[in-house]
LODO-707844 format. One line per 5 residues: number of its first residue (from 1); their letters; for each residue z, y, x of C-alpha. Coordinates in nm, 2 decimals, padded with zeros to 4 digits. Layout:
LODO-707844
NUM = a = Z/Y/X; ...
***
This chain:
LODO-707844
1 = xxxxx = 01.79/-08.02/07.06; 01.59/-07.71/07.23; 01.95/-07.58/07.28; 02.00/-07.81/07.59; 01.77/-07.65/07.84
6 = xxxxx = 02.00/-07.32/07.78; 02.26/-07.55/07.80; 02.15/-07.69/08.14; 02.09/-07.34/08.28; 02.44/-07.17/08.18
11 = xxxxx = 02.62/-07.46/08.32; 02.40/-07.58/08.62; 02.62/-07.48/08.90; 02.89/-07.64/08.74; 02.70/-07.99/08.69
16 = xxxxx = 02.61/-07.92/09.07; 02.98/-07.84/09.19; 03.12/-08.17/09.00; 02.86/-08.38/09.13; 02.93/-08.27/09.49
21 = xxxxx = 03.31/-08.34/09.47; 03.22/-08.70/09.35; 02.97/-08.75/09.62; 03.20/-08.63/09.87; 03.39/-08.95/09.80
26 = xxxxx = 03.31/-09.28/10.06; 03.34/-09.55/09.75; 03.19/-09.82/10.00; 03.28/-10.11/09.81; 03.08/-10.31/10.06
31 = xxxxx = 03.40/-10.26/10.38; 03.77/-10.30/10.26; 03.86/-10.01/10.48; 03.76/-09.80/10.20; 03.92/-09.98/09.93
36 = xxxxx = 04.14/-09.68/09.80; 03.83/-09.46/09.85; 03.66/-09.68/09.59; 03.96/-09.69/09.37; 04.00/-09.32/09.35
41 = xxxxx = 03.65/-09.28/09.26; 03.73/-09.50/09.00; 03.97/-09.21/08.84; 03.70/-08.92/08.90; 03.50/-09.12/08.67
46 = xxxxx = 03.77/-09.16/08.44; 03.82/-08.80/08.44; 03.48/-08.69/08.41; 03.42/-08.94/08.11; 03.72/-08.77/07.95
51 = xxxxx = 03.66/-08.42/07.99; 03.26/-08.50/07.86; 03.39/-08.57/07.55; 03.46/-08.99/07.51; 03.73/-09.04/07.26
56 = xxxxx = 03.87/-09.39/07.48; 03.85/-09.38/07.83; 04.01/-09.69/08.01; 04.01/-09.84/08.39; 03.95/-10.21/08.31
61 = xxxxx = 04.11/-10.45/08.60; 03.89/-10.72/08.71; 03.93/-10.97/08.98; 03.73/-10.71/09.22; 03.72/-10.34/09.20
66 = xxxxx = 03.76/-10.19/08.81; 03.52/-10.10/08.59; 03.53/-09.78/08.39; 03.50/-09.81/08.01; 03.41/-09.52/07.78
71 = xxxxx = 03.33/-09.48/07.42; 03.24/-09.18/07.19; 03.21/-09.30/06.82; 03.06/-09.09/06.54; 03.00/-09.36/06.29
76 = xxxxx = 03.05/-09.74/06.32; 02.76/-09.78/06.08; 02.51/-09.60/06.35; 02.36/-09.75/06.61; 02.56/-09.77/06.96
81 = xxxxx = 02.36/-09.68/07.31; 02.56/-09.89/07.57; 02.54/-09.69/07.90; 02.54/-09.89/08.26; 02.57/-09.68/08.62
86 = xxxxx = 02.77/-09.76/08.91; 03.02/-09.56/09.12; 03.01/-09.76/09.47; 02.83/-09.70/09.75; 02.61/-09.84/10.04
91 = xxxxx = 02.76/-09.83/10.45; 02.65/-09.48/10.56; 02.51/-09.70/10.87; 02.39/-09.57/11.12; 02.62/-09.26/11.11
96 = xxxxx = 02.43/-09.12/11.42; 02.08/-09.11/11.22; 02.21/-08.85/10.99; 02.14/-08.50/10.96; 02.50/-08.40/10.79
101 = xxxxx = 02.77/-08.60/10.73; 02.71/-08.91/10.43; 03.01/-08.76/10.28; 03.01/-08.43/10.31; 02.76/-08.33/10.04
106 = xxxxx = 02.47/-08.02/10.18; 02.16/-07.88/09.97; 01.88/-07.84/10.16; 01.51/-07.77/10.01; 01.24/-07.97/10.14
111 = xxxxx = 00.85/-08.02/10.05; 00.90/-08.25/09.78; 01.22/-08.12/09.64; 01.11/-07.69/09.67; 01.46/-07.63/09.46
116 = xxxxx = 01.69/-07.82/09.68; 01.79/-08.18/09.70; 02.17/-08.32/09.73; 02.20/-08.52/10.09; 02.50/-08.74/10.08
121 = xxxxx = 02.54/-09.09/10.03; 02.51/-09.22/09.67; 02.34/-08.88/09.56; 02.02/-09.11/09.44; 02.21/-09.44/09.39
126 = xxxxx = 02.37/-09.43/09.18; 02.60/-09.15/09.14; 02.40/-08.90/09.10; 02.19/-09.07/08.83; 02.54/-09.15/08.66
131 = xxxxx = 02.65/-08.83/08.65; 02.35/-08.74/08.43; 02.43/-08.90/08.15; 02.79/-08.80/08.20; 02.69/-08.48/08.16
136 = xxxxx = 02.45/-08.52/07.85; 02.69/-08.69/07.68; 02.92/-08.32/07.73; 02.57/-08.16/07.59; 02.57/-08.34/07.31
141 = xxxxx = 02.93/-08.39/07.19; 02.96/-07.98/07.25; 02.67/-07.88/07.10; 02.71/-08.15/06.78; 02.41/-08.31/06.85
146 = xxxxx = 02.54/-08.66/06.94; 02.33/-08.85/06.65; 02.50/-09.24/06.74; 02.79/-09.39/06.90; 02.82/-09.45/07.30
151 = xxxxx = 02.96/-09.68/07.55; 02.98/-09.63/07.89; 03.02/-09.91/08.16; 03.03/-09.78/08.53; 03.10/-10.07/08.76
156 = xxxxx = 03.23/-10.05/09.14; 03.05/-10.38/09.31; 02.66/-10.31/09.22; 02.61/-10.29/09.62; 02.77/-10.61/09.66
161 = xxxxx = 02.64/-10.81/09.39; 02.83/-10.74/09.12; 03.05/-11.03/09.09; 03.30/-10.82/08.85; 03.10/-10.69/08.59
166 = xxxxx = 02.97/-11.06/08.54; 03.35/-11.16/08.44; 03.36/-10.85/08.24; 03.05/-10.94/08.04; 03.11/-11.28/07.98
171 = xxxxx = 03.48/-11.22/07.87; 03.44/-10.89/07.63; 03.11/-10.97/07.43; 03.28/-10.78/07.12; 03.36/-10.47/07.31
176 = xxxxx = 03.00/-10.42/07.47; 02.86/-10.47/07.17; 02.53/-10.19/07.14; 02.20/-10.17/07.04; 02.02/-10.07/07.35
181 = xxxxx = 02.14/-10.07/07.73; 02.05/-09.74/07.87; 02.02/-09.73/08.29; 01.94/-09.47/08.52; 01.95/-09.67/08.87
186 = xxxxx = 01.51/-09.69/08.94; 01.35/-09.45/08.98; 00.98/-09.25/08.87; 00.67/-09.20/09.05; 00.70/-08.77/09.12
191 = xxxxx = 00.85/-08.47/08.98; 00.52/-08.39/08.77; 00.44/-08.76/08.71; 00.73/-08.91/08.50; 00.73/-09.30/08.45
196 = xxxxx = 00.98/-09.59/08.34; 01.01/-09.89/08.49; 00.92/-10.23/08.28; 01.05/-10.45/08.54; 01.27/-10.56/08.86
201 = xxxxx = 01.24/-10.84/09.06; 01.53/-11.06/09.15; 01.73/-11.15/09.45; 01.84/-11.44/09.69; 02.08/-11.33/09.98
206 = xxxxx = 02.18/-11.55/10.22; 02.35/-11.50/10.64; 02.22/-11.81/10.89; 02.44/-11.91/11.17; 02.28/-12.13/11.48
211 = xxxxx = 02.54/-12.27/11.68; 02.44/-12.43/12.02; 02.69/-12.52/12.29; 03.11/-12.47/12.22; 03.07/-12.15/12.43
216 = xxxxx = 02.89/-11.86/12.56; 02.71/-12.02/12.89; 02.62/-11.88/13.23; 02.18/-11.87/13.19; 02.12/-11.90/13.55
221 = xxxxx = 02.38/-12.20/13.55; 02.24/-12.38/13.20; 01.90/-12.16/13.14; 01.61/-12.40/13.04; 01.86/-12.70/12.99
226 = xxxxx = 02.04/-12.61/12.66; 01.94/-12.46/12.35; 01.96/-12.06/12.32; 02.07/-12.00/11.96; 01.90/-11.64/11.95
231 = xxxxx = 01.58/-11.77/12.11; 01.55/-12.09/11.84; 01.68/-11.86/11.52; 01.44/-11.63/11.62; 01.14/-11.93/11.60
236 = xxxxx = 01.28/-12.05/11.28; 01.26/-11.67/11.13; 00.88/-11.61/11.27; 00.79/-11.96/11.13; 00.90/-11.85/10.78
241 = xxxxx = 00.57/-11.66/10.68; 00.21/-11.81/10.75; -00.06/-11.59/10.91; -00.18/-11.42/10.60; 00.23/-11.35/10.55
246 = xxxxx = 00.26/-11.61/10.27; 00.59/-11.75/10.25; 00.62/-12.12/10.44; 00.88/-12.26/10.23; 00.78/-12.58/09.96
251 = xxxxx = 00.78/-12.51/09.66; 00.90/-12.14/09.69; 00.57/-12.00/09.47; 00.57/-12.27/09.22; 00.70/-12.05/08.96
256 = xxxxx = 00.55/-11.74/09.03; 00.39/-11.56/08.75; 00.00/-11.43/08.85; -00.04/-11.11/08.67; -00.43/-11.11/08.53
261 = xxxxx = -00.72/-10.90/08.70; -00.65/-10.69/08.37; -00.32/-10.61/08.45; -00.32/-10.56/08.79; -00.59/-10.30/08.72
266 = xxxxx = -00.40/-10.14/08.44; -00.13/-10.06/08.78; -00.37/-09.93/08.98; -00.41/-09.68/08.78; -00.07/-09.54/08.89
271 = xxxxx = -00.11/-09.26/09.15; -00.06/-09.39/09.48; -00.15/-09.24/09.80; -00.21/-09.46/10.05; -00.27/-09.23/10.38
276 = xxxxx = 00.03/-09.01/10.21; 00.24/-09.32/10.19; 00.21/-09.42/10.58; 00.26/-09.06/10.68; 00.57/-09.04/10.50
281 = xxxxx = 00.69/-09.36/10.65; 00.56/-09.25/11.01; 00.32/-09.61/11.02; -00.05/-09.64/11.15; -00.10/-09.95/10.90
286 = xxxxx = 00.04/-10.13/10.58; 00.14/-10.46/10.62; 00.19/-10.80/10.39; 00.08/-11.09/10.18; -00.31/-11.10/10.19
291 = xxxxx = -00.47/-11.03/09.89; -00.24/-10.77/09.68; -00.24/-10.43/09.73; 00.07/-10.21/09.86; 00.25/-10.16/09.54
296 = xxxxx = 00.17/-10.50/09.43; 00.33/-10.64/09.75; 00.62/-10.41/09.68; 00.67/-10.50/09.28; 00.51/-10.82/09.16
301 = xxxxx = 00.49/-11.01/09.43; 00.82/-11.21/09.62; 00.93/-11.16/09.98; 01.13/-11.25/10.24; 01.32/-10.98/10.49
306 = xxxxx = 01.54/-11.01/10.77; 01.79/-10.76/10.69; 01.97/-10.78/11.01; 02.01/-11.01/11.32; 02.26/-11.03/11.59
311 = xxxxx = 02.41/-11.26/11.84; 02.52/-11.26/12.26; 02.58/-10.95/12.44; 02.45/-10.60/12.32; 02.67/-10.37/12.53
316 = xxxxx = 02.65/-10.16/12.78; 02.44/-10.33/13.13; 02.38/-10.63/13.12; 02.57/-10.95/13.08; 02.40/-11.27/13.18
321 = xxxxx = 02.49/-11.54/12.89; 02.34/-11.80/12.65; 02.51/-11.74/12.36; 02.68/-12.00/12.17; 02.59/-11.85/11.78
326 = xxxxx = 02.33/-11.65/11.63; 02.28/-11.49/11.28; 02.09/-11.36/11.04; 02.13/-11.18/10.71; 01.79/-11.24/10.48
331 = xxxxx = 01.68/-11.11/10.17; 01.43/-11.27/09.91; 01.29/-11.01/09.63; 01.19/-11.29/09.32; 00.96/-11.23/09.04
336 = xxxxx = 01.03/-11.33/08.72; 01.05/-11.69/08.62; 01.21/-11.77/08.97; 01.56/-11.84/08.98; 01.77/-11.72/09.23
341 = xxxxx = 01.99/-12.05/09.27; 01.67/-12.22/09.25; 01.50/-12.05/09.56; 01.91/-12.05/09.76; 01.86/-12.42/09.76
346 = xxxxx = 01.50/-12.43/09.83; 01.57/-12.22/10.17; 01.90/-12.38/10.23; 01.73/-12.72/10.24; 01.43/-12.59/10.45
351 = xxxxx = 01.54/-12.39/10.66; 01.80/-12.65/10.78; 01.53/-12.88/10.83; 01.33/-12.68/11.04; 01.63/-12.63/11.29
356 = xxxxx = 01.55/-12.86/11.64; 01.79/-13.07/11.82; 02.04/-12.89/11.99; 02.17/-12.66/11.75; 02.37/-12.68/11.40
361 = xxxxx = 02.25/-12.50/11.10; 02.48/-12.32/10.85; 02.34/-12.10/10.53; 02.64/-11.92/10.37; 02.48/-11.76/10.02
366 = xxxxx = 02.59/-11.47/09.95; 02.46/-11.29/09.59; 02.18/-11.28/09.37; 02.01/-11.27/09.04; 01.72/-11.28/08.83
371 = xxxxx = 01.41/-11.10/08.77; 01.37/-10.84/08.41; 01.02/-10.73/08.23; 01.14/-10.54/07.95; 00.88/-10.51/07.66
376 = xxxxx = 00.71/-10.18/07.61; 00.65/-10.24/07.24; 01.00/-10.13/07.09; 01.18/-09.87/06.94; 01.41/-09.81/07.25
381 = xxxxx = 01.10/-09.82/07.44; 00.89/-09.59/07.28; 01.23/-09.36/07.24; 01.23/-09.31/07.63; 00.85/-09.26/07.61
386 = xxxxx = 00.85/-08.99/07.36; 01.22/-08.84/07.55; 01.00/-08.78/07.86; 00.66/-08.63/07.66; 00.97/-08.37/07.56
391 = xxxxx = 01.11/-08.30/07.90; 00.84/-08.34/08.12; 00.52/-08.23/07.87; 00.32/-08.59/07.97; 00.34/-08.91/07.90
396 = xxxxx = 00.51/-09.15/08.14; 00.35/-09.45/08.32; 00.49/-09.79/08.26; 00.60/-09.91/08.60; 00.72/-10.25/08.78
401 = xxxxx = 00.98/-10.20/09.04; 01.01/-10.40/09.38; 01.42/-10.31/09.34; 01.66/-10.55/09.17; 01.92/-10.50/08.94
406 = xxxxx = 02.01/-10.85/08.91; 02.30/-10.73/08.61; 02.02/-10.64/08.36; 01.94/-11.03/08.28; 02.29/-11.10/08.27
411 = xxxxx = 02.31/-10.80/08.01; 02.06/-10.99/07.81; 02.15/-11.34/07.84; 02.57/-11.27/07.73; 02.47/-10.96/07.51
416 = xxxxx = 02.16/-10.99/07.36; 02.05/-10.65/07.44; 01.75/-10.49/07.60; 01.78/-10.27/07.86; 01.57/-09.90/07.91
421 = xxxxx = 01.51/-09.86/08.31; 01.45/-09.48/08.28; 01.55/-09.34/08.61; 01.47/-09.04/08.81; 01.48/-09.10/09.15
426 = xxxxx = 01.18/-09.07/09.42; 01.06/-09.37/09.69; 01.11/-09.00/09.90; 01.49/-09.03/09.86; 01.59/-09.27/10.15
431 = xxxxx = 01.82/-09.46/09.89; 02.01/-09.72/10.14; 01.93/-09.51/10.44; 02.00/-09.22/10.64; 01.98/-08.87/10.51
436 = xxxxx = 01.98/-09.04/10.11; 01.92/-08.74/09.86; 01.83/-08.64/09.54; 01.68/-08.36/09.39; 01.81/-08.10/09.16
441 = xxxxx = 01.51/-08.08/08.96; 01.58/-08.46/08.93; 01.93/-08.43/08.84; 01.89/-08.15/08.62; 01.54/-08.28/08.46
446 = xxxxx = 01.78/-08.63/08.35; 02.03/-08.43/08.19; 01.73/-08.27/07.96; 01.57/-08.60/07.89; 01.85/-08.80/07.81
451 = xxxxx = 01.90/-08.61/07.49; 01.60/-08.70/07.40; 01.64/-09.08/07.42; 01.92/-09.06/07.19; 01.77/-08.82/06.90
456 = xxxxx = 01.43/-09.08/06.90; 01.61/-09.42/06.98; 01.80/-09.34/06.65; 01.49/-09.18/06.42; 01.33/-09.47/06.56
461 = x = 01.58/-09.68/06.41
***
């Protein structure tokens, strides 16, 4: 196993070069305009599975975009690591924000990444994180070091809920079958502080629609007489968190679990910056719920987020109009124990009946899942512990994510499995924004650590 930081360094370019040809690819499964972007991507995976060393590689159809299936087996008597990434992308929106072109992959060395970082859409999430254990899977079929079997299941919807890979699941239980679900799409607290995450919070999306009058109107002609849909939605939206930014809606907390004084002080000991956080978000101040701390806000506790808002005339000069519609696209982060359908219905039913006369409600759901705490007291568990100690020389620190990957309680529920969060991205790393990037330290630093996983998951076994 010391063999694969030689291995890293003879073949680093190489990992570097392939990694840049997939990211050059706009697999934006969120717009249909790129659906034969997406699909190709599909077959780079395909490839790249291939030439690592899987013995099956297959594109599996699915009512969306395909998922790419992979296995290696050495013996059906070992234990099997199941292996989940994802090969689509966010919107590279707003275009004019970024430095370089989203698709046209440039390394550039910055303070936190001194060895050069990978801007391009999708270098963080996910396909860059992929990749790694694409490429440690070539390690350790070349080097005869691959001590169990592997399965690899790399999806195309992630950034649009997923709605695939849930038919997938459901319908090939036998074929998934593993021992351990291994996924690199969170990320770790800094280069010289590794961590794994121990949980995710879940997810409600929904899009609000306030309809007023059967037209656009004239506002000098029917200003102050008929309801403005942008002027009520906008009241409705404010009136959804109190004054100490608790959320308004009944019954929304009822199941939210209260982590003890004990374990909220076991987090705090985390590093955490807080004048270096605002400075590298360009804020004078933090804000949220009273009572919780930054990363508490941002991992254990729910939210709600306007995500985008729009409505009437936004060109050029100005145009003089009451609008007939306005909308909204809002995100709720859930902790465990809440269910996403549960809380759709909750805000459905309230926020309808918060609308005034006048105007015509519609909430149109759109996808969601559950909250995960995965238990830091088993073998796989300790497996990714003791990987790191060998990579990074520490110990990580156990951490909760404010992110969701609502796939990894589906992955329990229809599989049985536990799932090992051990991911190497940075907060720094504008995931879902302009001017995303990841680091080659990071990308390289996986590929070493992954290895590890494997050789302890099985002793562990």
């Amino acid at each position: 196993m010391d063999s694969v930081k030689n291995y890293i360094q003879e073949n680093k370019d190489r990992f570097i070069a392939e990694l840049i040809e997939l990211l050059k690819m706009p697999s934006i499964s969120a717009d249909a305009a790129y659906s034969q972007d997406v699909l190709n991507t599909s077959e780079a995976v395909k490839d790249a599975l291939e030439k690592a060393g899987c013995d099956k590689v297959e594109i599996c159809e699915t009512p969306g975009y395909p998922i790419v299936y992979g296995e290696k087996t050495i013996d059906p008597a070992l234990p099997t690591v199941l292996v989940y990434g994802h090969y689509d992308v966010q919107p590279a929106d707003p275009i004019e924000l970024w430095d370089s072109d989203p698709f046209e992959p440039v390394i550039k060395k910055t303070d936190i990444h001194p060895d050069g970082a990978i801007f391009a859409r999708g270098a963080c999430d996910d396909k860059g994180q992929m990749f790694m254990h694409v490429k440690a899977l070539e390690y350790m079929v070349r080097n005869n070091v691959l001590p169990c079997n592997v399965k690899f299941m790399i999806e195309g919807e992630e950034e649009v809920g997923s709605g695939s890979l849930s038919w997938f699941v459901k319908n090939n239980h036998e074929k998934l079958k593993n021992d351990i679900i291994l996924i690199s799409d969170t990320g770790m607290l800094a280069n010289d502080t590794p961590s794994i995450t121990t949980g995710l919070r879940g997810l409600s999306y929904v899009e609000v629609e306030v309809t007023s009058a059967n037209r656009d109107l004239h506002s000098g002609l029917y200003g102050g007489a008929v309801a403005n849909p942008i002027n009520v939605l906008t009241k409705m939206i404010a009136s959804l968190h109190d004054e100490n930014n608790h959320i308004t809606i009944p019954h929304f907390y009822d199941k939210v679990e209260e982590l003890s004084q004990a374990e909220r002080d076991e987090m705090a000991k985390a590093p955490f910056s807080l004048e270096a956080y605002k400075k590298a978000l360009d804020i004078d101040a933090v804000y949220g719920e009273k009572g919780y701390t930054t990363t508490e806000r941002a991992s254990i506790r729910p939210t709600l987020d306007v995500n985008g808002i729009w409505g009437g005339y936004t060109g050029q000069g100005a145009k003089t109009v009451i609008p007939s519609k306005a909308y909204a696209k809002i995100s709720m982060r859930l902790v465990p124990n809440q269910d996403n359908l549960e809380i759709t219905e909750l805000f459905t039913k309230h926020f309808e009946s918060i609308a005034p006369a006048g105007v015509r409600v519609k909430v149109t759901p759109h996808h969601g899942g559950q909250g995960y705490v995965t238990p830091t007291d088993t073998p796989a568990y300790q497996a990714a512990v003791k990987a790191c100690k060998e990579s990074f020389g520490k110990e990580p620190i156990p951490v909760r994510s404010g992110g969701s990957i609502p796939i990894v309680a589906l992955f329990e529920e229809e599989l049985g499995s536990k799932s090992i969060l051990l991911g190497f991205g940075l907060d720094s790393d504008a995931i879902h924004s302009p001017n995303e990037h990841y680091g080659i330290f990071n990308f390289l630093k996986g590929i070493e650590t992954i290895p590890w996983f494997y050789h302890y998951f099985v002793n562990n076994k």
